[in-house]
N, CA, C and O atoms as CSV, one atom per row, in Angstrom:
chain,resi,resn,atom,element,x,y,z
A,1,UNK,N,N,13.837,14.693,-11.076
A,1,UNK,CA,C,13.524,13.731,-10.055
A,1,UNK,C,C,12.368,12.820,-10.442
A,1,UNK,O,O,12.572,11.623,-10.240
A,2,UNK,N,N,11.052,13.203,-11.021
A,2,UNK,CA,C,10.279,12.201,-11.506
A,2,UNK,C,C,10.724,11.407,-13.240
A,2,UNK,O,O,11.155,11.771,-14.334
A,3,UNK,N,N,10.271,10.139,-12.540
A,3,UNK,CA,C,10.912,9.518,-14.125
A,3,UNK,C,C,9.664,8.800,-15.172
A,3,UNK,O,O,8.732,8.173,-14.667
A,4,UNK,N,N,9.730,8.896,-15.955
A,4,UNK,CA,C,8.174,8.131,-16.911
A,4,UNK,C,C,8.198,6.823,-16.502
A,4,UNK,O,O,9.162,6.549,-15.786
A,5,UNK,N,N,7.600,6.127,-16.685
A,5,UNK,CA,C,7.202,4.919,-15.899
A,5,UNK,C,C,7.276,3.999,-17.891
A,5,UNK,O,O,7.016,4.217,-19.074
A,6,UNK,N,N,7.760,3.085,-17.056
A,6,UNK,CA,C,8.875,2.468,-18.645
A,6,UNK,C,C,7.730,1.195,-18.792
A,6,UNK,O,O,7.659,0.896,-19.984
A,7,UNK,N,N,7.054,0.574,-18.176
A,7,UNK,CA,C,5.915,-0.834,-18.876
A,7,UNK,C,C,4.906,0.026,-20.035
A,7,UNK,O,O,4.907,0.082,-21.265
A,8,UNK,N,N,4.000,0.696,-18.872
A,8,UNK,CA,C,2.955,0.910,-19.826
A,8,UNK,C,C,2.662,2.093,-19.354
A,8,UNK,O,O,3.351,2.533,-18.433
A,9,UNK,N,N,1.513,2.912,-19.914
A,9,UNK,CA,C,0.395,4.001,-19.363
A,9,UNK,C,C,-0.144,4.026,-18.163
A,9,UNK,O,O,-0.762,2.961,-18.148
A,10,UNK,N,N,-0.326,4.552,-17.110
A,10,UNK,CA,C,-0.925,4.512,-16.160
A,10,UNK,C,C,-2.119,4.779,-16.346
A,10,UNK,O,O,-2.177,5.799,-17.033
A,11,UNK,N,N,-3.216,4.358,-16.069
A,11,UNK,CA,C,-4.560,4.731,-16.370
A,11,UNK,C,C,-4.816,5.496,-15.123
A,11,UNK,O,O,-4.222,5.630,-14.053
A,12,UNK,N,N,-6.132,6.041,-15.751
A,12,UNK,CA,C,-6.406,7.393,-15.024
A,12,UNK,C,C,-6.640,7.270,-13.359
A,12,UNK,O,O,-6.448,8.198,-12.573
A,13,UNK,N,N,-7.057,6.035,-13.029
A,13,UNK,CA,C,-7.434,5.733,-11.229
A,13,UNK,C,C,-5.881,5.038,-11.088
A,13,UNK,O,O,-5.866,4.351,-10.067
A,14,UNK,N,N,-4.644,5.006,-11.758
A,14,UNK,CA,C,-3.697,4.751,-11.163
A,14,UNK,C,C,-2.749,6.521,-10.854
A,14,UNK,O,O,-2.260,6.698,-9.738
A,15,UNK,N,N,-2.644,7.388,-11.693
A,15,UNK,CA,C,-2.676,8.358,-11.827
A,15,UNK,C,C,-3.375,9.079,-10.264
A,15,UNK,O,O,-2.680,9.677,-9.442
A,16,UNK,N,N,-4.761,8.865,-10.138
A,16,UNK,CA,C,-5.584,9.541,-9.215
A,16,UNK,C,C,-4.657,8.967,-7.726
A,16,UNK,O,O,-4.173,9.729,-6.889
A,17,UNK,N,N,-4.593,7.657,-7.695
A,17,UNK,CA,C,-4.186,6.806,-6.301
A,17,UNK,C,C,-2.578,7.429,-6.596
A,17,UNK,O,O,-1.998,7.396,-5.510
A,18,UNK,N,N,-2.031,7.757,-7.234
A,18,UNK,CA,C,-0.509,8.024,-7.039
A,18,UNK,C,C,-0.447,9.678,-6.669
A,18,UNK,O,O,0.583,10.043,-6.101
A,19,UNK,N,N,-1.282,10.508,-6.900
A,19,UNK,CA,C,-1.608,11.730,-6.544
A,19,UNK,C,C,-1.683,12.119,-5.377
A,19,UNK,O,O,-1.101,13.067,-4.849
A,20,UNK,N,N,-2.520,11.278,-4.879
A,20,UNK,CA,C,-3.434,11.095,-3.339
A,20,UNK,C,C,-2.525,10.431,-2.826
A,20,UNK,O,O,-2.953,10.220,-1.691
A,21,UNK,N,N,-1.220,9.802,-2.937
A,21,UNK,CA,C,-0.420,9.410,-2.040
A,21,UNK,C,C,0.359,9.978,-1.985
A,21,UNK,O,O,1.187,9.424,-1.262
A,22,UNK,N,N,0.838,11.253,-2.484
A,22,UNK,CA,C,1.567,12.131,-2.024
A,22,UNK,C,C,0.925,13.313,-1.532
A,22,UNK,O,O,1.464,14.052,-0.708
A,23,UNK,N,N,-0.330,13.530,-2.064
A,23,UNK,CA,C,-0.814,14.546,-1.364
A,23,UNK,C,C,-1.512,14.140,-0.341
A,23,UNK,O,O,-1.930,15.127,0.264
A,24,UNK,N,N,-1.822,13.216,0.117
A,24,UNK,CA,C,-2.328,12.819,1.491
A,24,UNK,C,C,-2.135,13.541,2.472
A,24,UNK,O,O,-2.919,14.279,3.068
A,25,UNK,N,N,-0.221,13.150,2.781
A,25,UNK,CA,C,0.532,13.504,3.703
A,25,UNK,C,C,0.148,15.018,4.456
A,25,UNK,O,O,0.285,15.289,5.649
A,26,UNK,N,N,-0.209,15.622,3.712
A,26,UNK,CA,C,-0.313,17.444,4.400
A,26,UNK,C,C,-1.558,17.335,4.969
A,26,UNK,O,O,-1.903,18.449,5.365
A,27,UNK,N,N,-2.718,16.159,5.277
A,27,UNK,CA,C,-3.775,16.208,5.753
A,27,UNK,C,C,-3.625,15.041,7.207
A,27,UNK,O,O,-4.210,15.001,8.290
A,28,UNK,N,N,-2.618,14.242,6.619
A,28,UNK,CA,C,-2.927,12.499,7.749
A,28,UNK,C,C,-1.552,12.477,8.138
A,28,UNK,O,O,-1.165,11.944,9.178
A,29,UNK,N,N,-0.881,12.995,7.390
A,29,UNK,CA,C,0.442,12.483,7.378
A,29,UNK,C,C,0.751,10.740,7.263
A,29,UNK,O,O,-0.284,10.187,6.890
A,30,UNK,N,N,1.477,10.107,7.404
A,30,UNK,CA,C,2.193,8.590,6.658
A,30,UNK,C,C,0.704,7.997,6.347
A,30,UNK,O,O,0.536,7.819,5.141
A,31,UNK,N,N,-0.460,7.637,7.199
A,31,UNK,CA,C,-1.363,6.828,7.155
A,31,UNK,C,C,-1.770,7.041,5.867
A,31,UNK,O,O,-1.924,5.895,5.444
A,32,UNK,N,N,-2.027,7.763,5.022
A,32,UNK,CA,C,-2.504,7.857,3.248
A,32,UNK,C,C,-2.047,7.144,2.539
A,32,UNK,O,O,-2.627,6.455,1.701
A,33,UNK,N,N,-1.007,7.201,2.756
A,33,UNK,CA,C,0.085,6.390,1.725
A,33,UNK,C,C,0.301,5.336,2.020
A,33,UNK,O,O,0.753,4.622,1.124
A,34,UNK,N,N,0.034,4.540,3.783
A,34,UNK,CA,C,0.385,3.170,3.967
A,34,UNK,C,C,-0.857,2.722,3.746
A,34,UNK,O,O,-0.947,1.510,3.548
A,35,UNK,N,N,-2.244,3.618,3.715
A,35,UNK,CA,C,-3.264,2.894,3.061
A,35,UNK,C,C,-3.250,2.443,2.171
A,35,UNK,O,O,-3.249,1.214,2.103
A,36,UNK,N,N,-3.232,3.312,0.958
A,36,UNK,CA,C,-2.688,2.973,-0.519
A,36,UNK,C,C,-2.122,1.901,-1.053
A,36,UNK,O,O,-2.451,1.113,-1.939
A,37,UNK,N,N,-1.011,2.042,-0.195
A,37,UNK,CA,C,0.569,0.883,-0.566
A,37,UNK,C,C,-0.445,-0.094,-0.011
A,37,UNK,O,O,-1.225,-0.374,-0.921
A,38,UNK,N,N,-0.765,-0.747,1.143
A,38,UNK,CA,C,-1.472,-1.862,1.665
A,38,UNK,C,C,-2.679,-2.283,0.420
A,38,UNK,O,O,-2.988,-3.393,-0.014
A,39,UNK,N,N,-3.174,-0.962,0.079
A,39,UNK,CA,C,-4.481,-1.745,-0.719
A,39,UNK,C,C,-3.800,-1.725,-2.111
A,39,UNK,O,O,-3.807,-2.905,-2.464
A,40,UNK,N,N,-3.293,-1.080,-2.950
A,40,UNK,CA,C,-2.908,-1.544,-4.318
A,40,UNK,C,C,-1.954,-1.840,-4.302
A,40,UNK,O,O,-2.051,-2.434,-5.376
A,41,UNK,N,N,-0.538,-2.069,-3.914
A,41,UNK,CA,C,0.692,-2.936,-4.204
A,41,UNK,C,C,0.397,-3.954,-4.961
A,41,UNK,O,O,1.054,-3.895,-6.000
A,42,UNK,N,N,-0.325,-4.907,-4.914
A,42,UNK,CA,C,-0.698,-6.235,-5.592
A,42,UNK,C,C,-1.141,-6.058,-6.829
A,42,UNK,O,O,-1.066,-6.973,-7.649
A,43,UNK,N,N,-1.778,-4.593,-7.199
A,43,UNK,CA,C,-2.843,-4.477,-8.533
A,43,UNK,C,C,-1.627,-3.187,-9.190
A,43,UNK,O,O,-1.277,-3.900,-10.130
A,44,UNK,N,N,-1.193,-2.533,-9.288
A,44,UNK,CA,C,-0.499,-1.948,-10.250
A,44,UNK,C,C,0.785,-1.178,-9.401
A,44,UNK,O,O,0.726,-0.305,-8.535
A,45,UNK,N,N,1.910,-1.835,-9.984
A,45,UNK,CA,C,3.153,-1.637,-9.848
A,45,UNK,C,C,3.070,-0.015,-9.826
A,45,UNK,O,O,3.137,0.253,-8.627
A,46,UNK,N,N,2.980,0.974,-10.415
A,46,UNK,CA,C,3.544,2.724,-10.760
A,46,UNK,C,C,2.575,2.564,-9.307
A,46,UNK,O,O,3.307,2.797,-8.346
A,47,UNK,N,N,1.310,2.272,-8.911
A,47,UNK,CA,C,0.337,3.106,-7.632
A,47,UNK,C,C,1.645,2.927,-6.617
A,47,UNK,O,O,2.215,3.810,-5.976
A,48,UNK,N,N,1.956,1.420,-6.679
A,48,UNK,CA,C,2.875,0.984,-5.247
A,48,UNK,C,C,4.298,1.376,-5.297
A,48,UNK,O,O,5.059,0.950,-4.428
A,49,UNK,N,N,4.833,2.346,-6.478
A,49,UNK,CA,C,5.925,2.760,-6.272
A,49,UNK,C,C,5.925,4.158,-5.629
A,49,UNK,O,O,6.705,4.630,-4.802
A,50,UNK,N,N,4.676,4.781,-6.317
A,50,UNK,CA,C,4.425,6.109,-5.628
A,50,UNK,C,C,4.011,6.044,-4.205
A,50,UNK,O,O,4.417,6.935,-3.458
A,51,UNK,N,N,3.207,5.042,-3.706
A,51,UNK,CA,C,2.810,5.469,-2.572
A,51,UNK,C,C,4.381,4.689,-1.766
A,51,UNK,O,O,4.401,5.036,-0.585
A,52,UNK,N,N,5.170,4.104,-1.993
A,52,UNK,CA,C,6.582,3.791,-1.328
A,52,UNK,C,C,7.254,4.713,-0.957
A,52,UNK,O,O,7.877,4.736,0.104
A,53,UNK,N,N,7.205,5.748,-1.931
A,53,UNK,CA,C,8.172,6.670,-2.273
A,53,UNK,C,C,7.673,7.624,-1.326
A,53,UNK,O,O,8.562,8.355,-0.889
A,54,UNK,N,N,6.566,7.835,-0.891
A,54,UNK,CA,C,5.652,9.039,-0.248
A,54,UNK,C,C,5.979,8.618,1.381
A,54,UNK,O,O,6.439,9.237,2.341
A,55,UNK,N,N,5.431,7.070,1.134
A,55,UNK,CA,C,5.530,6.437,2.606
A,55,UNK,C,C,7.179,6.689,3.377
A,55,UNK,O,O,7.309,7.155,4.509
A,56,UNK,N,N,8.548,6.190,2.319
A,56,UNK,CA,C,9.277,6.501,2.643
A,56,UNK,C,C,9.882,7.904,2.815
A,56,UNK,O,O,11.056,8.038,3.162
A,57,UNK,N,N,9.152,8.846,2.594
A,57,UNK,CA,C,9.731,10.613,3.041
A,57,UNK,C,C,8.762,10.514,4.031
A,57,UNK,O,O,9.239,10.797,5.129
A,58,UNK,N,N,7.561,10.215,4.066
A,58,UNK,CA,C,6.902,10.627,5.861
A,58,UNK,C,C,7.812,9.930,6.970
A,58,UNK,O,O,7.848,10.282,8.149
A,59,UNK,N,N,8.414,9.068,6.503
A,59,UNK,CA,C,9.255,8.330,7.934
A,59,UNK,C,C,10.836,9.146,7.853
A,59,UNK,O,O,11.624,9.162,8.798
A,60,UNK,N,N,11.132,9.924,6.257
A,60,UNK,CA,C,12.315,10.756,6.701
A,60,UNK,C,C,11.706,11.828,7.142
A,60,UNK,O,O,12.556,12.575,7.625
A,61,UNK,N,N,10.688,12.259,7.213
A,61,UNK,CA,C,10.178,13.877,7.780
A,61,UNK,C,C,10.056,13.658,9.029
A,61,UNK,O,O,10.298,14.620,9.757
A,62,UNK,N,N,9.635,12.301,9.707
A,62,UNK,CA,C,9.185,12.486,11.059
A,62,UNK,C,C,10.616,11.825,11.880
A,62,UNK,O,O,10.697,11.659,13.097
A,63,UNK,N,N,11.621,11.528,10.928
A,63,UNK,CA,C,12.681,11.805,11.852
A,63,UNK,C,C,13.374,12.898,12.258
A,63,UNK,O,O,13.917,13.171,13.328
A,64,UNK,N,N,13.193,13.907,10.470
A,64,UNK,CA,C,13.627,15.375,10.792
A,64,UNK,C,C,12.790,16.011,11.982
A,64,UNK,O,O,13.311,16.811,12.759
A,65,UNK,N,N,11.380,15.585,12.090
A,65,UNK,CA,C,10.909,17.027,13.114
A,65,UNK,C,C,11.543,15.799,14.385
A,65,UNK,O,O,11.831,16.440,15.396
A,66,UNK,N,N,11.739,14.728,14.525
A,66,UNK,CA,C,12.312,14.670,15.959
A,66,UNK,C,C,13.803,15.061,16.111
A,66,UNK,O,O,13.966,15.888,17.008
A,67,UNK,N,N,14.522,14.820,15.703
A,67,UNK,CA,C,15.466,15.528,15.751
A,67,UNK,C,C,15.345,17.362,16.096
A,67,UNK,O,O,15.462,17.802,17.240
A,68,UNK,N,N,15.128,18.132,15.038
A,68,UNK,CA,C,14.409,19.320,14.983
A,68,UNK,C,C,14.180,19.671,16.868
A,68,UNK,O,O,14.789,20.396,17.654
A,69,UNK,N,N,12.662,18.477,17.047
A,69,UNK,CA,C,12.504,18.735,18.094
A,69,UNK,C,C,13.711,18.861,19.492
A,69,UNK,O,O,14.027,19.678,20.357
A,70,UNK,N,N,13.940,18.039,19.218
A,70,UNK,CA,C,15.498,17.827,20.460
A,70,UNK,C,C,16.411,18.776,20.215
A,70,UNK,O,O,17.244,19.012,21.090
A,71,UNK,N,N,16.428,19.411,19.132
A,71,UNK,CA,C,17.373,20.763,18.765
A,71,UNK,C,C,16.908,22.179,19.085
A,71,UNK,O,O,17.518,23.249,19.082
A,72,UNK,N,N,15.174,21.745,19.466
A,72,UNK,CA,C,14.817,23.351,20.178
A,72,UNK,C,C,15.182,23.647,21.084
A,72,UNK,O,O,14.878,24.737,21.569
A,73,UNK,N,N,16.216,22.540,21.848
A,73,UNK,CA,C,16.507,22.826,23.265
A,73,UNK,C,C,18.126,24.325,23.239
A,73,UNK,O,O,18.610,25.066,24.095
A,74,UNK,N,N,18.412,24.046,21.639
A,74,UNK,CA,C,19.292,25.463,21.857
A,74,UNK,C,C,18.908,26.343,20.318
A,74,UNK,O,O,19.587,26.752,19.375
A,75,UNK,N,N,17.458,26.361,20.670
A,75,UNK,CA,C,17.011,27.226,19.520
A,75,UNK,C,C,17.165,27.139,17.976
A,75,UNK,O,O,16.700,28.021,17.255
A,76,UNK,N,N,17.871,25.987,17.447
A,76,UNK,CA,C,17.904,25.737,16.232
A,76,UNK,C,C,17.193,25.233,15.444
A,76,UNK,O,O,17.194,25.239,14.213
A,77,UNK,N,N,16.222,24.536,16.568
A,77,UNK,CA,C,15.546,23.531,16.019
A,77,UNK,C,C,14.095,24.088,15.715
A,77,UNK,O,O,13.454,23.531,14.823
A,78,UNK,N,N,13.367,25.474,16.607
A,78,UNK,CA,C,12.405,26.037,15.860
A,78,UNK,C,C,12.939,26.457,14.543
A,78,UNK,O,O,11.993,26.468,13.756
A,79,UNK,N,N,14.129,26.834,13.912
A,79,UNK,CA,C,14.020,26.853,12.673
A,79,UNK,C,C,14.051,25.708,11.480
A,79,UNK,O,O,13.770,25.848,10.290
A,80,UNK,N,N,14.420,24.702,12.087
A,80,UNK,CA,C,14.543,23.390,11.494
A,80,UNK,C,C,13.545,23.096,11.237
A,80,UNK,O,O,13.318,22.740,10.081
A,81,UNK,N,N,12.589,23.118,12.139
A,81,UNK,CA,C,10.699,22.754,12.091
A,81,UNK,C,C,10.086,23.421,11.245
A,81,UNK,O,O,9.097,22.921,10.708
A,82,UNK,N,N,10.514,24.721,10.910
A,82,UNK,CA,C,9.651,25.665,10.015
A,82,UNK,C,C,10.432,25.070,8.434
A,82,UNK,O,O,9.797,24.983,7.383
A,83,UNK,N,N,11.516,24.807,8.542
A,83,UNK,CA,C,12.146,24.145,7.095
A,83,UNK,C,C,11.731,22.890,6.750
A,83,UNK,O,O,11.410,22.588,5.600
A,84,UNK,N,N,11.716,21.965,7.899
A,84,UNK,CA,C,11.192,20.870,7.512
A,84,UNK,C,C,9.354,21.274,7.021
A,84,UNK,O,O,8.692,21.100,5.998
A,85,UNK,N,N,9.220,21.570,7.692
A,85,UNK,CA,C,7.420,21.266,7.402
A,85,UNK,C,C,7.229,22.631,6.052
A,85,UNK,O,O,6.149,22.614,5.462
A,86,UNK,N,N,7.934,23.382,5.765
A,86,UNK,CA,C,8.016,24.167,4.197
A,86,UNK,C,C,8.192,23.124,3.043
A,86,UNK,O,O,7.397,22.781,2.169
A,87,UNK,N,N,10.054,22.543,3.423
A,87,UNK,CA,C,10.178,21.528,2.561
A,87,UNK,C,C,9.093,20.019,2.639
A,87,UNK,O,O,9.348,19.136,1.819
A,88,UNK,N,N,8.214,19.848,3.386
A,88,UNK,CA,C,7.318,18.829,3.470
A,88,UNK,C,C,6.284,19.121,2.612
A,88,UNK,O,O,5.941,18.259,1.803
A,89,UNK,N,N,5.397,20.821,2.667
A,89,UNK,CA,C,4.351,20.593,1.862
A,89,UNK,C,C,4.717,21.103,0.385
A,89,UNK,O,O,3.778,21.377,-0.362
A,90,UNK,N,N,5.713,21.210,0.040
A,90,UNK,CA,C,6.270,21.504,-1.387
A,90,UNK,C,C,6.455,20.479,-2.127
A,90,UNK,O,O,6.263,20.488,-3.343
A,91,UNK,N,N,6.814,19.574,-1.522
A,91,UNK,CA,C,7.972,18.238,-1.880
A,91,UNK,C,C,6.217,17.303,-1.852
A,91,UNK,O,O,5.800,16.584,-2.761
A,92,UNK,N,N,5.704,17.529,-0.928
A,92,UNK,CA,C,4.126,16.622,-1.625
A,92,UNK,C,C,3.146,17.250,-2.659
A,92,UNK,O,O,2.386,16.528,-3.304
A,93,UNK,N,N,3.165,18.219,-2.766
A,93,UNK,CA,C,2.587,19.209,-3.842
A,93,UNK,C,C,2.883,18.472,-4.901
A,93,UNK,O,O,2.135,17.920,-5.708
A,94,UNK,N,N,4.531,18.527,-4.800
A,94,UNK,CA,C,4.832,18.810,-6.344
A,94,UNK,C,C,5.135,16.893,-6.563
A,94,UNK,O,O,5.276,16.546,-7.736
A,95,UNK,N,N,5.215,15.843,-5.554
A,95,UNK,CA,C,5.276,14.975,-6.059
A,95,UNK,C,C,3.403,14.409,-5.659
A,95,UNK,O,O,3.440,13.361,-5.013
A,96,UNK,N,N,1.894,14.912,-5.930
A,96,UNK,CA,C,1.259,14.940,-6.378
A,96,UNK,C,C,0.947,15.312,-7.633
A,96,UNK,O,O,0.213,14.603,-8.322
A,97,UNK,N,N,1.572,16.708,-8.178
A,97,UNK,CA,C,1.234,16.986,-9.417
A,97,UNK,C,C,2.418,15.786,-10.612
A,97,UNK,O,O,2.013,15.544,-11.749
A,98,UNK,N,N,3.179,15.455,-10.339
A,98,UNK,CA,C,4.172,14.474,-10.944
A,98,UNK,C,C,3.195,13.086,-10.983
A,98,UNK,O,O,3.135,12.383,-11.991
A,99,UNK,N,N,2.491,12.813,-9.825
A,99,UNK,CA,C,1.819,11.395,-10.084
A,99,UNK,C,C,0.855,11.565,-11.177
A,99,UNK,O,O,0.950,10.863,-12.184
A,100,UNK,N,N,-0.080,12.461,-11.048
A,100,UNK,CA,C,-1.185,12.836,-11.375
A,100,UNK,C,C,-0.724,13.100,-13.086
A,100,UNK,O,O,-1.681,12.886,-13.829
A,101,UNK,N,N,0.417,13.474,-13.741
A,101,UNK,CA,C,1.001,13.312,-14.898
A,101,UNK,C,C,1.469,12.035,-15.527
A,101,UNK,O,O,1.862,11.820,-16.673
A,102,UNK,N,N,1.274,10.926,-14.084
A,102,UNK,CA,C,1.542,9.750,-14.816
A,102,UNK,C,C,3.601,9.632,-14.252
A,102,UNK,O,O,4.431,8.757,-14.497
A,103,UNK,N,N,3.684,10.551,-13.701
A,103,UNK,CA,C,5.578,9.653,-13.552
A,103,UNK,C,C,5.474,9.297,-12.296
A,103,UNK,O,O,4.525,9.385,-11.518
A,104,UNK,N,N,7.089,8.675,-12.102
A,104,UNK,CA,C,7.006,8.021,-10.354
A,104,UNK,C,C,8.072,9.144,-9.881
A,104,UNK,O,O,9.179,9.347,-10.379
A,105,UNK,N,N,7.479,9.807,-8.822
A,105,UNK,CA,C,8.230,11.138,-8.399
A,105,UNK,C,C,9.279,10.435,-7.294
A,105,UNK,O,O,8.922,9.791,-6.307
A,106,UNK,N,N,10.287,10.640,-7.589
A,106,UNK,CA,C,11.573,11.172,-6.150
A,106,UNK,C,C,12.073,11.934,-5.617
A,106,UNK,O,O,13.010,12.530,-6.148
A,107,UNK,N,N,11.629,12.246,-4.274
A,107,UNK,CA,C,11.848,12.806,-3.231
A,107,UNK,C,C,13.400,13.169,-3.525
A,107,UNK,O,O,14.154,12.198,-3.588
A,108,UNK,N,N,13.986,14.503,-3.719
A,108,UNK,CA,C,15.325,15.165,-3.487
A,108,UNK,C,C,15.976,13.761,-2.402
A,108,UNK,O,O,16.598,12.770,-2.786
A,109,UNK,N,N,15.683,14.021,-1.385
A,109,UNK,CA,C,16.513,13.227,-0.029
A,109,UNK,C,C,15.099,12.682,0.578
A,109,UNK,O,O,14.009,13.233,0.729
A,110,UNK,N,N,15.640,11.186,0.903
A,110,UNK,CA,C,14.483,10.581,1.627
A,110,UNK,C,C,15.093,8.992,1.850
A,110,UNK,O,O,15.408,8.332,0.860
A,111,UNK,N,N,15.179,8.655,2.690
A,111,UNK,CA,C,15.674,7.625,3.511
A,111,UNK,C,C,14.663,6.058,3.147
A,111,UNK,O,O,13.637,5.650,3.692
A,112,UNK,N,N,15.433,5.510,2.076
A,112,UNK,CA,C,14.362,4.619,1.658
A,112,UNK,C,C,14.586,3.306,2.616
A,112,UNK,O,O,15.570,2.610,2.368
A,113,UNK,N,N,13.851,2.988,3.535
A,113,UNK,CA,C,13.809,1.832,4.384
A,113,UNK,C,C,12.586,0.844,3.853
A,113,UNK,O,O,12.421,-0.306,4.259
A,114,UNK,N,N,11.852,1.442,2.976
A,114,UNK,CA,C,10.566,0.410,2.659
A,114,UNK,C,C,10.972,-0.095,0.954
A,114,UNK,O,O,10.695,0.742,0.095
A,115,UNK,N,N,11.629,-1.465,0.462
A,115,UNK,CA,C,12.086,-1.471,-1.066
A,115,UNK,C,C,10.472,-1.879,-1.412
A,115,UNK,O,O,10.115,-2.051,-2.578
């Protein structure tokens, strides 16, 4: 799922900002990453793909827990909530440690509405 980033090297504060936009999420949830994307998009292409990529799974996660939510009404959905938010802090973990190596990580499934 993460791919090497095909221009150039990411230097080390692009690396750091692509890290922190996936690992944000388990502290702020979306707001990390639309910080990010808002402040570097303009200055290095790999920061603003990672924090896209991050931004776009917080808006598929927070459709899963609503859904989820509306599904506790016949008990399925407390287990949906405990899957979603497992698969949430795994899936930012590990697409932090992927930035932080320098690739642009993709989310398994994630509903890209932001190109």
């Amino acid at each position: 799922m993460a791919e090497e980033y095909p221009l150039s090297a990411p230097t080390s504060d692009e690396k750091t900002m692509s890290a922190l936009a996936h690992g944000l999420p388990i502290v702020c949830g979306f707001i990390g990453p639309l910080i990010i994307f808002l402040v570097k998009k303009d200055e290095s292409q790999f920061v603003a793909e990672n924090s896209k990529e991050s931004l776009n799974f917080q808006i598929t996660l927070a459709i899963a827990y609503i859904v989820s939510g509306i599904l506790c009404a016949i008990l399925i959905g407390l287990f949906l909530l405990a899957v979603v938010w497992v698969c949430s802090f795994i899936f930012c973990i590990v697409g932090a440690i992927k930035g932080s190596e320098g690739k642009i990580y993709r989310y398994p499934f994630n509903i890209r509405l932001i190109k």
